[in-house]
Backbone and ligand atoms as CSV (ligand in chain L), in Angstrom:
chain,resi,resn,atom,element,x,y,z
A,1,UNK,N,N,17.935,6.111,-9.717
A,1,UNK,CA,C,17.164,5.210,-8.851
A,1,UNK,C,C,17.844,3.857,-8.716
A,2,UNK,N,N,18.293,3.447,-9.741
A,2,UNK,CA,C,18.769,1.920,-9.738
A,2,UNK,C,C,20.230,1.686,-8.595
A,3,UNK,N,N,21.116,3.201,-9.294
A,3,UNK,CA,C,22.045,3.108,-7.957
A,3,UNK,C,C,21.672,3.127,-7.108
A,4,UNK,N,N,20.319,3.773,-6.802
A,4,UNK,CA,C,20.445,4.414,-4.739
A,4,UNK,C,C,19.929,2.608,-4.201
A,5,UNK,N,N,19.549,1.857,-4.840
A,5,UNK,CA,C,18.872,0.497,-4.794
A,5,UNK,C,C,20.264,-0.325,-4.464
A,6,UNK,N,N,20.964,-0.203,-5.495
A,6,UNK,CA,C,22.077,-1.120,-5.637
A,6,UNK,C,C,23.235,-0.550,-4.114
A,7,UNK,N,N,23.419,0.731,-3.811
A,7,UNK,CA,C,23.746,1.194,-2.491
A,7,UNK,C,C,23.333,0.631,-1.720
A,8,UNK,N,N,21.852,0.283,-1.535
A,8,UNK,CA,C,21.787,0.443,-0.325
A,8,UNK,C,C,21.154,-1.254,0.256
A,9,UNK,N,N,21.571,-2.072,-0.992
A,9,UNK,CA,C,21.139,-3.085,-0.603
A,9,UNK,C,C,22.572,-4.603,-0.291
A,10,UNK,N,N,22.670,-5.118,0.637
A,10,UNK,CA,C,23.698,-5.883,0.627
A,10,UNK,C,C,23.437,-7.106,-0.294
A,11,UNK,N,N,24.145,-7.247,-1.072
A,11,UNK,CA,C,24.087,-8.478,-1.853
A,11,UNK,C,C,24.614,-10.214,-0.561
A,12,UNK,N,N,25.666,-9.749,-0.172
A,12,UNK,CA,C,26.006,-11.203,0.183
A,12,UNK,C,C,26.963,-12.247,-1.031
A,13,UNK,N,N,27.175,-10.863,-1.725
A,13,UNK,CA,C,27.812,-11.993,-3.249
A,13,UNK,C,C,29.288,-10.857,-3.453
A,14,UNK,N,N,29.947,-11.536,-4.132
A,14,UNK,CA,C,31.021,-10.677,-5.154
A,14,UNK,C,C,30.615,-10.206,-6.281
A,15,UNK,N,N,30.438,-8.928,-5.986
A,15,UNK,CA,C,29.179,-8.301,-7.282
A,15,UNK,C,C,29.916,-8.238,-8.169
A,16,UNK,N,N,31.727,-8.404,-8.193
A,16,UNK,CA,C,32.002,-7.742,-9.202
A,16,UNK,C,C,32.118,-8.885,-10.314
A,17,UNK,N,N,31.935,-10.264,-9.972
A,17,UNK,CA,C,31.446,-11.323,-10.678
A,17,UNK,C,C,30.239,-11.345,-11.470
A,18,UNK,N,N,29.273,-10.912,-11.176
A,18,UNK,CA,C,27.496,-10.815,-11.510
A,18,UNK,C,C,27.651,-9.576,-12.351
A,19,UNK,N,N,26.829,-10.161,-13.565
A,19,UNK,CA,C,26.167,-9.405,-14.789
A,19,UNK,C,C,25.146,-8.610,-13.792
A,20,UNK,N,N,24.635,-7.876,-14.558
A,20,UNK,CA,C,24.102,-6.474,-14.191
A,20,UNK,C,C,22.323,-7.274,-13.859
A,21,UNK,N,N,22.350,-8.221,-14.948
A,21,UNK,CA,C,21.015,-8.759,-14.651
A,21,UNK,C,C,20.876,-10.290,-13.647
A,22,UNK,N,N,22.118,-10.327,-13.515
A,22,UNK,CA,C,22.363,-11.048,-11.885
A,22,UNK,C,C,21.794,-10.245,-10.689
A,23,UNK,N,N,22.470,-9.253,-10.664
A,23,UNK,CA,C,22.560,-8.053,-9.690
A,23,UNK,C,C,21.371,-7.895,-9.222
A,24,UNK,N,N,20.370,-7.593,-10.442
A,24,UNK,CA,C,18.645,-7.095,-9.906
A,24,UNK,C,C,18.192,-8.293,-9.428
A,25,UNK,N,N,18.454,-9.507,-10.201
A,25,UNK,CA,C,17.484,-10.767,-9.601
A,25,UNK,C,C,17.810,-10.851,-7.965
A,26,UNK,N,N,19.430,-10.684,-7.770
A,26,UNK,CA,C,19.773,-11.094,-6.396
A,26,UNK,C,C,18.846,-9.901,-5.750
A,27,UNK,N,N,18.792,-9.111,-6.079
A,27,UNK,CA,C,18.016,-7.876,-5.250
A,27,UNK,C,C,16.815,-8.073,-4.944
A,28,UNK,N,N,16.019,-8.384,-5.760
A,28,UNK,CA,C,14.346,-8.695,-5.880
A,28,UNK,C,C,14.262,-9.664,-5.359
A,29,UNK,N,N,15.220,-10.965,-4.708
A,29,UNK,CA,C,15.206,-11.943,-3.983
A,29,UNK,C,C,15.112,-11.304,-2.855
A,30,UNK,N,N,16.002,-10.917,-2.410
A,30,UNK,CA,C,16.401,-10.097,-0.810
A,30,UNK,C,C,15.216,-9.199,-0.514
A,31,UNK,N,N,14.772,-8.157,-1.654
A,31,UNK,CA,C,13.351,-7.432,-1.479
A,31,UNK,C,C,12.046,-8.589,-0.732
A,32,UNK,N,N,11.993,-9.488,-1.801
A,32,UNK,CA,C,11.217,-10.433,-1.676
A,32,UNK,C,C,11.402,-11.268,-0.273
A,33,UNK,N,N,12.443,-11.401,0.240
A,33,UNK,CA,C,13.044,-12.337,0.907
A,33,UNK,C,C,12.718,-11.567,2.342
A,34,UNK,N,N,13.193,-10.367,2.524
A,34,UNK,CA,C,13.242,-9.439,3.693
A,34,UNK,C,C,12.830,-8.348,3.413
A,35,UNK,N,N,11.580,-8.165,2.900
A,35,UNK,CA,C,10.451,-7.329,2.654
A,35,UNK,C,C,10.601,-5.689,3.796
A,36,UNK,N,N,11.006,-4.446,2.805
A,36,UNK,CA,C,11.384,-3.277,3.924
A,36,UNK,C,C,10.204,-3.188,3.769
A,37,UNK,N,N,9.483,-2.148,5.583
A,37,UNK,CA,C,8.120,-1.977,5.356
A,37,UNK,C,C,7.173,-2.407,5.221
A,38,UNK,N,N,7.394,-3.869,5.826
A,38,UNK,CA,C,6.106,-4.373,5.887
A,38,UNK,C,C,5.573,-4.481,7.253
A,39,UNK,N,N,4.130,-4.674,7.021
A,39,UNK,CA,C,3.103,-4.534,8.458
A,39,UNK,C,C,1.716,-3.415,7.575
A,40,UNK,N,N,1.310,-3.043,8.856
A,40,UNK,CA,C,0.100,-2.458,8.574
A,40,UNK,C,C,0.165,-1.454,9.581
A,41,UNK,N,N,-0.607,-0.217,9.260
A,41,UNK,CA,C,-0.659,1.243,9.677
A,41,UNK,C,C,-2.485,0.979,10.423
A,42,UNK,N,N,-2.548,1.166,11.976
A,42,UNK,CA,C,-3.950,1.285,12.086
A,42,UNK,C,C,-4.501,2.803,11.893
A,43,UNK,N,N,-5.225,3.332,11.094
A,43,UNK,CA,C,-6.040,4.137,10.934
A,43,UNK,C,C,-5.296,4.511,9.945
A,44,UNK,N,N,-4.758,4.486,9.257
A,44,UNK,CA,C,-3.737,5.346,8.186
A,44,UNK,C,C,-4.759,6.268,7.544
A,45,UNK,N,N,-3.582,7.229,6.577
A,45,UNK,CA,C,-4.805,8.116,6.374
A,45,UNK,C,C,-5.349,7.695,4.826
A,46,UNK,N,N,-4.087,6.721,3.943
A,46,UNK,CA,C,-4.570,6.007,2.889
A,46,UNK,C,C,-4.557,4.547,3.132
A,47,UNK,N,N,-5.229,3.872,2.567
A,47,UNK,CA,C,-5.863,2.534,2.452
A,47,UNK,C,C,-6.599,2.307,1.483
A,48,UNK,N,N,-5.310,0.893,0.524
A,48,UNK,CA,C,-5.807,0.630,-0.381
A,48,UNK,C,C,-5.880,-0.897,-0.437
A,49,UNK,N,N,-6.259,-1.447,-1.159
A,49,UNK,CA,C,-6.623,-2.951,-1.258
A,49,UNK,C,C,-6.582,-3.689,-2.183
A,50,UNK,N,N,-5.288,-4.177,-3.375
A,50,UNK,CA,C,-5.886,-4.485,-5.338
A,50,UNK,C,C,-5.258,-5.875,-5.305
A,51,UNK,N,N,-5.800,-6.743,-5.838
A,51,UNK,CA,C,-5.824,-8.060,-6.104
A,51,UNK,C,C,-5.197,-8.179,-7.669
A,52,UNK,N,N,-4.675,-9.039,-8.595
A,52,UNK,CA,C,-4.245,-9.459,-9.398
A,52,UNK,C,C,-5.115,-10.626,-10.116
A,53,UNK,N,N,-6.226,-10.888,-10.450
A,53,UNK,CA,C,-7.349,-11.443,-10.535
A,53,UNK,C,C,-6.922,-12.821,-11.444
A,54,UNK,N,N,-5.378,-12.907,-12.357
A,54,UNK,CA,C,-5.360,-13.611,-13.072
A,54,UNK,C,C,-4.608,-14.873,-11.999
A,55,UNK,N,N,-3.951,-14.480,-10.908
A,55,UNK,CA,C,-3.205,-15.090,-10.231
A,55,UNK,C,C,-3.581,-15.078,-8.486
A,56,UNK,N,N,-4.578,-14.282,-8.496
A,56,UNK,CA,C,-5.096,-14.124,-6.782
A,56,UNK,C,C,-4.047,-13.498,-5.942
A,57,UNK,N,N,-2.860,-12.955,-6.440
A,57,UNK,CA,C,-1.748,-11.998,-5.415
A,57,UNK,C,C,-2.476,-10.637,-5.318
A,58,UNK,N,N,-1.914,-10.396,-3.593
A,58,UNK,CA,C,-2.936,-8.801,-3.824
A,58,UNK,C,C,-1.836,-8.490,-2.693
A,59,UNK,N,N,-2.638,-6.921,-2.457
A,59,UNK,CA,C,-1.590,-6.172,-1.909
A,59,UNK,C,C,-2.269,-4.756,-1.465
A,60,UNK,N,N,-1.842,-4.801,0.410
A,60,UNK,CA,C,-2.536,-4.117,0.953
A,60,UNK,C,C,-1.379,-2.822,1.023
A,61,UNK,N,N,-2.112,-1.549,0.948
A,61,UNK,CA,C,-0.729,-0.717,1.263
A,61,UNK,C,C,-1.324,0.575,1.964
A,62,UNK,N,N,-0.693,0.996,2.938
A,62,UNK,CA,C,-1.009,1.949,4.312
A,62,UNK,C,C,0.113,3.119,4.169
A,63,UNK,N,N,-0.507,4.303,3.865
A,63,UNK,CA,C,-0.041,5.653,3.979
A,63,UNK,C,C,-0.459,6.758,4.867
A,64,UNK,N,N,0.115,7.377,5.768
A,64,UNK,CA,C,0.296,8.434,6.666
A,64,UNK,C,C,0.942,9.746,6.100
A,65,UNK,N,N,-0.072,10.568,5.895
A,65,UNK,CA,C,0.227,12.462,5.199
A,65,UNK,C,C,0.366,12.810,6.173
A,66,UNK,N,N,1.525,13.658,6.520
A,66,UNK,CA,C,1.560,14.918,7.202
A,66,UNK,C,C,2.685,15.992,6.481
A,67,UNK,N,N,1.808,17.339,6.406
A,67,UNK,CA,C,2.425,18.492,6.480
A,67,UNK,C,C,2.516,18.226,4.296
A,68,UNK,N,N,1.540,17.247,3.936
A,68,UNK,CA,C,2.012,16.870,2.426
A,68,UNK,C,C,2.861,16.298,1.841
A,69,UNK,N,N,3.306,15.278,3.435
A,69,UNK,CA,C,4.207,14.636,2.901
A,69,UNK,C,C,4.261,12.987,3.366
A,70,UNK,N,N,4.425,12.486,2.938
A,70,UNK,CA,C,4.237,10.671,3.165
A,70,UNK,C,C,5.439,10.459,4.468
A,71,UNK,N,N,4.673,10.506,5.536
A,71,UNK,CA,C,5.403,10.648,6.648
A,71,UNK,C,C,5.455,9.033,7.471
A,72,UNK,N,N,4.959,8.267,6.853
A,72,UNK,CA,C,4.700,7.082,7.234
A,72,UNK,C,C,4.004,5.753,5.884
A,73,UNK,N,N,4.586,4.825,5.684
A,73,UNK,CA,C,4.117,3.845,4.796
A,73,UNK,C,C,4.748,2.444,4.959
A,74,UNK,N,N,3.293,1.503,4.508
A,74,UNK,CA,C,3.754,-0.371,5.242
A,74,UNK,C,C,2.918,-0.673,4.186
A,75,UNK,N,N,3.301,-1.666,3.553
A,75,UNK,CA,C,2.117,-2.826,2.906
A,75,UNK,C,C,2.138,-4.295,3.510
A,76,UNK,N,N,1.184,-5.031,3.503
A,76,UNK,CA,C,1.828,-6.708,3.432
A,76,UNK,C,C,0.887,-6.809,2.444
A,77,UNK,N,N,1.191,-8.382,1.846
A,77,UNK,CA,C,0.869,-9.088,0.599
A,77,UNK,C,C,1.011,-10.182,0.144
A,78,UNK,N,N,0.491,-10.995,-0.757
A,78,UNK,CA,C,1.032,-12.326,-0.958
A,78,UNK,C,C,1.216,-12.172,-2.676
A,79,UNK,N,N,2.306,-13.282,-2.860
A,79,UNK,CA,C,2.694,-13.290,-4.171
A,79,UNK,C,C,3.924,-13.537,-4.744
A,80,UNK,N,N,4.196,-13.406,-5.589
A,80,UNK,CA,C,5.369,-13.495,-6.532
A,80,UNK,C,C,6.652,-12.846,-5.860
A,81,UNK,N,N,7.882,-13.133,-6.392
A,81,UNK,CA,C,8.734,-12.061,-5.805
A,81,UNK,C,C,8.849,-10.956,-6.789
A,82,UNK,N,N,8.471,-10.946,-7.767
A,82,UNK,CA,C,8.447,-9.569,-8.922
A,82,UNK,C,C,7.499,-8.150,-7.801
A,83,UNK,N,N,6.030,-9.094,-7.531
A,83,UNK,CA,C,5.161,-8.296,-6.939
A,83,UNK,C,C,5.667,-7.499,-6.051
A,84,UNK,N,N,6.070,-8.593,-5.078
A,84,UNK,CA,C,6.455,-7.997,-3.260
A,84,UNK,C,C,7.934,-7.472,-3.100
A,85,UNK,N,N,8.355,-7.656,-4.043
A,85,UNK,CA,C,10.124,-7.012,-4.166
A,85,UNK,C,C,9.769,-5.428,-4.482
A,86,UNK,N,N,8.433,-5.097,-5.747
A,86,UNK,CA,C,8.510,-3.993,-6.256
A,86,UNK,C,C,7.875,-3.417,-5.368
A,87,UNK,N,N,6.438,-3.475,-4.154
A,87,UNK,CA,C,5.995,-3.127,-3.267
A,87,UNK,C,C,7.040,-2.494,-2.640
A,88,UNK,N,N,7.701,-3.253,-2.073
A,88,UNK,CA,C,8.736,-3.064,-0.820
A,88,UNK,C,C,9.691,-1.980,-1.358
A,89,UNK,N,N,10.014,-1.612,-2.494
A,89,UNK,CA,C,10.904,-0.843,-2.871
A,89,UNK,C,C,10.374,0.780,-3.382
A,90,UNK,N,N,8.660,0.066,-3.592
A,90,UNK,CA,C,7.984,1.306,-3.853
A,90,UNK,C,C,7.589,2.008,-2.899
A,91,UNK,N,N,7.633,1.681,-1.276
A,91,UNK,CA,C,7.602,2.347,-0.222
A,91,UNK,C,C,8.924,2.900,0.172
A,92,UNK,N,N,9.962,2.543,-0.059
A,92,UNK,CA,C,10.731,2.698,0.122
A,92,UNK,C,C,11.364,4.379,-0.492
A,93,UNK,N,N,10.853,4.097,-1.779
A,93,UNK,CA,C,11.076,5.474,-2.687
A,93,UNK,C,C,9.835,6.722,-2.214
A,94,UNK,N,N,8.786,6.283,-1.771
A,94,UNK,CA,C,8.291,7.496,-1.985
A,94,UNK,C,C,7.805,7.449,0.223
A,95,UNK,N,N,9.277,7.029,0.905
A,95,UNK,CA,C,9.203,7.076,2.408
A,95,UNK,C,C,9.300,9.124,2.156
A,96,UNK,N,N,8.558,9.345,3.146
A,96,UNK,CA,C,9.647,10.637,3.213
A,96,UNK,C,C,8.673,11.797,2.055
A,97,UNK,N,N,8.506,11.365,1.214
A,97,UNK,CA,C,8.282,12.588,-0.356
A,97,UNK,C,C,7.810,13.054,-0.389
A,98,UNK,N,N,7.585,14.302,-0.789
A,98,UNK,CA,C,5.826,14.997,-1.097
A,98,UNK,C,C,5.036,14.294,-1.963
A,99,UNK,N,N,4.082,14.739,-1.460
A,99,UNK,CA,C,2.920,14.157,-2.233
A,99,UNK,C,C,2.878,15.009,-4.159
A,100,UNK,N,N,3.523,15.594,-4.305
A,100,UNK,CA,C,3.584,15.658,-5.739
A,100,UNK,C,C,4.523,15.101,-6.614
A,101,UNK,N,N,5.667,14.973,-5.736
A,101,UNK,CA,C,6.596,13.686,-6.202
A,101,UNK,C,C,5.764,12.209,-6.297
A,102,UNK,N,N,5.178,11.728,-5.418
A,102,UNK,CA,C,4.424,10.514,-5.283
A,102,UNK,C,C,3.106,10.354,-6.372
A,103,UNK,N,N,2.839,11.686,-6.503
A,103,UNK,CA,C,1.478,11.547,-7.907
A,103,UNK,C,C,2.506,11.388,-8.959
A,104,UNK,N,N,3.696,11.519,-9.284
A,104,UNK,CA,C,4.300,11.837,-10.450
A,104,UNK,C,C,4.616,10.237,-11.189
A,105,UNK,N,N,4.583,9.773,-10.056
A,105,UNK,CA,C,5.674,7.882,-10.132
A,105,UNK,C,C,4.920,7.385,-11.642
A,106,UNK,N,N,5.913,6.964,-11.891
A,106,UNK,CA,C,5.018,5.957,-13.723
A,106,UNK,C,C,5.923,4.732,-13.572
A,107,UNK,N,N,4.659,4.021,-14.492
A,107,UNK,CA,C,5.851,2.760,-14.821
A,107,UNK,C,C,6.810,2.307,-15.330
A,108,UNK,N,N,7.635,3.934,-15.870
A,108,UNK,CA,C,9.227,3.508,-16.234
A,108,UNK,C,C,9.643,3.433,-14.579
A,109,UNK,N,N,9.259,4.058,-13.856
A,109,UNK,CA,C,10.462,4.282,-12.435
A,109,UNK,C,C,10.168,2.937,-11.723
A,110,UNK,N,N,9.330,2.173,-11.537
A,110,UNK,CA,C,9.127,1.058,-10.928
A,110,UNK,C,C,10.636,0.072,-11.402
A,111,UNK,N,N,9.560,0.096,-13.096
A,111,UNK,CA,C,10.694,-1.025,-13.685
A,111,UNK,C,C,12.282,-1.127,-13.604
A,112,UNK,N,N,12.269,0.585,-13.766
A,112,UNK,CA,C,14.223,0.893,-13.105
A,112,UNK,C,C,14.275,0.500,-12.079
A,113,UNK,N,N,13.625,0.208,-10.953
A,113,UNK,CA,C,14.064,0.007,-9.830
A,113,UNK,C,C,14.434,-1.962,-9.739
A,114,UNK,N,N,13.349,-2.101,-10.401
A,114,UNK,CA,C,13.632,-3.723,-10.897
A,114,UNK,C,C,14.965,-3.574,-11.458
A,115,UNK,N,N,15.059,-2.830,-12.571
A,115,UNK,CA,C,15.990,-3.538,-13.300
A,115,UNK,C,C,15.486,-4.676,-14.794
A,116,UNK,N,N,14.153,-4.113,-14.447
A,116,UNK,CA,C,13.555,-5.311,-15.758
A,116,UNK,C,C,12.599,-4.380,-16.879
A,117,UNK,N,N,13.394,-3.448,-17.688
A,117,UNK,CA,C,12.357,-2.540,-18.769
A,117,UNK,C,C,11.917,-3.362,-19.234
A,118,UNK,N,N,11.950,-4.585,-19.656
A,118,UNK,CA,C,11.805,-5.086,-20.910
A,118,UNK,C,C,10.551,-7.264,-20.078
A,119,UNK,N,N,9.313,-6.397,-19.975
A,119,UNK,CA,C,8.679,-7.593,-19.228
A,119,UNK,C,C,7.456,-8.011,-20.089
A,120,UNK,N,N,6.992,-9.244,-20.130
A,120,UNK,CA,C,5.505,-9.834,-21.305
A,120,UNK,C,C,4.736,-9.564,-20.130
A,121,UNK,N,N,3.451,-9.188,-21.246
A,121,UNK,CA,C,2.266,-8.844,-20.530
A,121,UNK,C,C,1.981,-9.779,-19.300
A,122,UNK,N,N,2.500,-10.558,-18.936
A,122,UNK,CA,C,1.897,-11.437,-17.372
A,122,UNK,C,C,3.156,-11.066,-16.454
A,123,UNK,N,N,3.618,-10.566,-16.817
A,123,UNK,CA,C,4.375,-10.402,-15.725
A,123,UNK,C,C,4.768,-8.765,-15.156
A,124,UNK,N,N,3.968,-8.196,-16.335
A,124,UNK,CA,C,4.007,-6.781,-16.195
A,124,UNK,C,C,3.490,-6.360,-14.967
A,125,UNK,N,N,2.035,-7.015,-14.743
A,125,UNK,CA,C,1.310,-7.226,-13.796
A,125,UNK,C,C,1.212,-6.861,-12.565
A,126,UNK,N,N,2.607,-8.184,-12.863
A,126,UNK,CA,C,3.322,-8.252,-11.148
A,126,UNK,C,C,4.118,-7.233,-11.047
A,127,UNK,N,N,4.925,-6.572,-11.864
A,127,UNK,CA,C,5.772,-5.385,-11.088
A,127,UNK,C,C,4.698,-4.403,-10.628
A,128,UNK,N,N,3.677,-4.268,-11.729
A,128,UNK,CA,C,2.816,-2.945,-11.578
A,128,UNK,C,C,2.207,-3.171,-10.646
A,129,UNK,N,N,1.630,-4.159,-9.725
A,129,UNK,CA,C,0.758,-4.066,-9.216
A,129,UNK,C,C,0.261,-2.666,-7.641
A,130,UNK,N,N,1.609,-2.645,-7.293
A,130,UNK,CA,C,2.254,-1.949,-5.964
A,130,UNK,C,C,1.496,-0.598,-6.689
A,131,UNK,N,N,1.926,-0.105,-8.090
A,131,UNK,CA,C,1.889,0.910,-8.478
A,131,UNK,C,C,0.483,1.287,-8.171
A,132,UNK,N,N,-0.115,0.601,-8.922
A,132,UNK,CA,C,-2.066,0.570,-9.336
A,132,UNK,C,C,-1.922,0.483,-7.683
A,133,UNK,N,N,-1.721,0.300,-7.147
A,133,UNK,CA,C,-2.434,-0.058,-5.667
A,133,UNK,C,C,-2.003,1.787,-5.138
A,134,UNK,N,N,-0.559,2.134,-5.400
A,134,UNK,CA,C,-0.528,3.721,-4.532
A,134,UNK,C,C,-1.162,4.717,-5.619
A,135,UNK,N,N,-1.798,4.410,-6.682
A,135,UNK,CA,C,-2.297,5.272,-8.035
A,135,UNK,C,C,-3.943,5.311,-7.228
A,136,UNK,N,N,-4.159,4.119,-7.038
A,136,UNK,CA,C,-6.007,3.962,-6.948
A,136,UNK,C,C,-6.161,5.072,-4.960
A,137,UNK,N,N,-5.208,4.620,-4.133
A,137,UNK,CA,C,-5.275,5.240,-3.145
A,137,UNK,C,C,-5.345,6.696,-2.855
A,138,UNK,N,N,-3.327,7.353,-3.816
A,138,UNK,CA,C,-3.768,8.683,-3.462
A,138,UNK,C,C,-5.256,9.229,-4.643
A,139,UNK,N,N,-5.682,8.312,-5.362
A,139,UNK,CA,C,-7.195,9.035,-6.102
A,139,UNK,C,C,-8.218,8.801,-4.877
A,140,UNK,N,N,-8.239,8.041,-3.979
A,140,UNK,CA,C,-8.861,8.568,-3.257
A,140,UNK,C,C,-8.943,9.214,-2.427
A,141,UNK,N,N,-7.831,9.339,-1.971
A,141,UNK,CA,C,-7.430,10.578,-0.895
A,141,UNK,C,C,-7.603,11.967,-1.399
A,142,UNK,N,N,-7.125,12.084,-2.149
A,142,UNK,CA,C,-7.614,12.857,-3.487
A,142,UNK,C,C,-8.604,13.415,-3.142
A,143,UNK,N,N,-9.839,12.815,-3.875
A,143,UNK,CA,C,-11.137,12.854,-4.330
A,143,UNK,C,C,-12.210,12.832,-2.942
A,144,UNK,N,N,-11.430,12.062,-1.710
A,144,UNK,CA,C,-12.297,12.157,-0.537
A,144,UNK,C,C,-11.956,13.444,0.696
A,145,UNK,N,N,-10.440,13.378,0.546
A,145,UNK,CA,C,-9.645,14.344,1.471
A,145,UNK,C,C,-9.624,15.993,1.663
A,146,UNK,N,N,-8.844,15.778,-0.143
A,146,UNK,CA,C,-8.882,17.149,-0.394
A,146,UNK,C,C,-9.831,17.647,-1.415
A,147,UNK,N,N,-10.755,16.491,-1.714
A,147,UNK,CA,C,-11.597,17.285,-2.484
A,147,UNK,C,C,-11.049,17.750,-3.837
A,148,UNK,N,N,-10.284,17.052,-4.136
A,148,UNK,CA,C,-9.625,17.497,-5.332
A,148,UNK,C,C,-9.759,16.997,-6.688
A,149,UNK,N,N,-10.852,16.909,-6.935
A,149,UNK,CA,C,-11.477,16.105,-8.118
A,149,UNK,C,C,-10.861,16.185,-9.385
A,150,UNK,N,N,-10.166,17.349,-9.709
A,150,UNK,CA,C,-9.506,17.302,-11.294
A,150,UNK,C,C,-8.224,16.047,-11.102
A,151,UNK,N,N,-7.503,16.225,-10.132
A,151,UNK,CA,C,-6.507,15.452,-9.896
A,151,UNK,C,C,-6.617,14.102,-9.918
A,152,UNK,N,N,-7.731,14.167,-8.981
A,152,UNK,CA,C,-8.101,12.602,-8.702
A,152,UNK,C,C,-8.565,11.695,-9.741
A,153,UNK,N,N,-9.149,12.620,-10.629
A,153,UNK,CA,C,-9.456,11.557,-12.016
A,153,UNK,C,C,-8.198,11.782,-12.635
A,154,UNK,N,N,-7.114,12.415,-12.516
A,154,UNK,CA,C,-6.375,11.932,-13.902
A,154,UNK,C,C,-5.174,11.006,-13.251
A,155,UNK,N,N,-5.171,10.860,-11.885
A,155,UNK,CA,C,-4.239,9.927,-11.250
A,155,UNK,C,C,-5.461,8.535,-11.121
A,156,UNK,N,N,-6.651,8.379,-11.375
A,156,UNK,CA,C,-7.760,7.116,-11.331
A,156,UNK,C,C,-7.203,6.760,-12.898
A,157,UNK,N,N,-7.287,8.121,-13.556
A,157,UNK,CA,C,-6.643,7.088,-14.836
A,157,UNK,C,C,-5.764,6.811,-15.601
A,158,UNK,N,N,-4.676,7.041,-14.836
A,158,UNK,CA,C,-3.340,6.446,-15.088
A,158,UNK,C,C,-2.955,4.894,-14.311
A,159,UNK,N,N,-3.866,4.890,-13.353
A,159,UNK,CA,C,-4.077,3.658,-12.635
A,159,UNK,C,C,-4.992,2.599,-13.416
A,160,UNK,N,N,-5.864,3.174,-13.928
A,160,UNK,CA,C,-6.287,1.846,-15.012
A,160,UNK,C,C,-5.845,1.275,-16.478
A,161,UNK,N,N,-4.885,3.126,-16.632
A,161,UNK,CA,C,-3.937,2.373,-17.779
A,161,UNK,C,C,-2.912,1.855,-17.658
A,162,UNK,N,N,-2.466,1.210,-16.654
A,162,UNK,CA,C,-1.042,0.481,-16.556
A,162,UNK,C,C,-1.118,-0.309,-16.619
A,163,UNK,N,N,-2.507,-1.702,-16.520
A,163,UNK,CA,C,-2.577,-2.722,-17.406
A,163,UNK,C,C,-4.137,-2.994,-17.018
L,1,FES,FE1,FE,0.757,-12.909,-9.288
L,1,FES,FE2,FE,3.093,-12.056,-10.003
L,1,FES,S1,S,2.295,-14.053,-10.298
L,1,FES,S2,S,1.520,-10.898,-9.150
């Protein structure tokens, strides 16, 4: 994951100067900076809505299923660049996927995509937040769509254990 990130993103720098933890910050700037995927989906078929209550950043995020597969996805949001860098990159990964790849996502794969395993509880927050926001959605799509109630509770509660 971290390569297909580091591919496909232009730095604007001589990378071969920059430490590895140069590399992600410049990235999560540019994420942050020129946000892929953002806007809003009218009618989408997921819609979710999660706020960050300690800091007021929230984050809207719009998904389109077809054929079982995430055939369409946009968030906008306000916040941090940890937040809206990891948003933008978390649409990015699951453009395109099936939907059982997309139930699978945890919060090691976010943080690889940062580049930051190693974060204190306030700032965990902010990477996770994107996550809890596509965790709480497909549970309801889930639970309203397909009617799929075993699923939907154990993806509701992996979404409340990530912080
Ligand atoms: Fe609010 Fe990062 S400071 S999500």
């Amino acid at each position: 994951m971290k390569e297909n990130i580091i591919e496909s993103t232009s730095l604007h720098t001589n990378e071969s100067t920059l430490s590895s933890n140069e590399i992600f910050r410049e990235i999560i700037l540019d994420y942050y900076r020129n946000p892929r995927n953002y806007g809003i989906i009218e009618n989408a078929d997921i819609f979710r809505h999660e706020s960050n209550p300690l800091c007021g950043d929230d984050l809207e995020l719009y998904i389109n299923v077809k054929d079982n597969k995430i055939s369409d996805v946009k968030f906008i949001g306000k916040g941090c660049a940890i937040s809206q860098a990891s948003a933008s990159m978390l649409t990015e990964q699951i453009m395109g996927k099936d939907f059982d790849y997309v139930k699978k996502l945890s919060k090691q794969d976010v943080l690889e995509n940062l580049g930051l395993p190693e974060l204190g509880p306030a700032r965990i927050k902010c990477a996770l937040l994107s996550l809890k926001v596509l965790k709480y959605g497909i549970y309801l799509y889930l639970s309203e769509n397909l009617k799929d109630s075993e699923n939907a509770d154990k993806i509701k509660q992996e979404a409340l254990n990530l912080y």
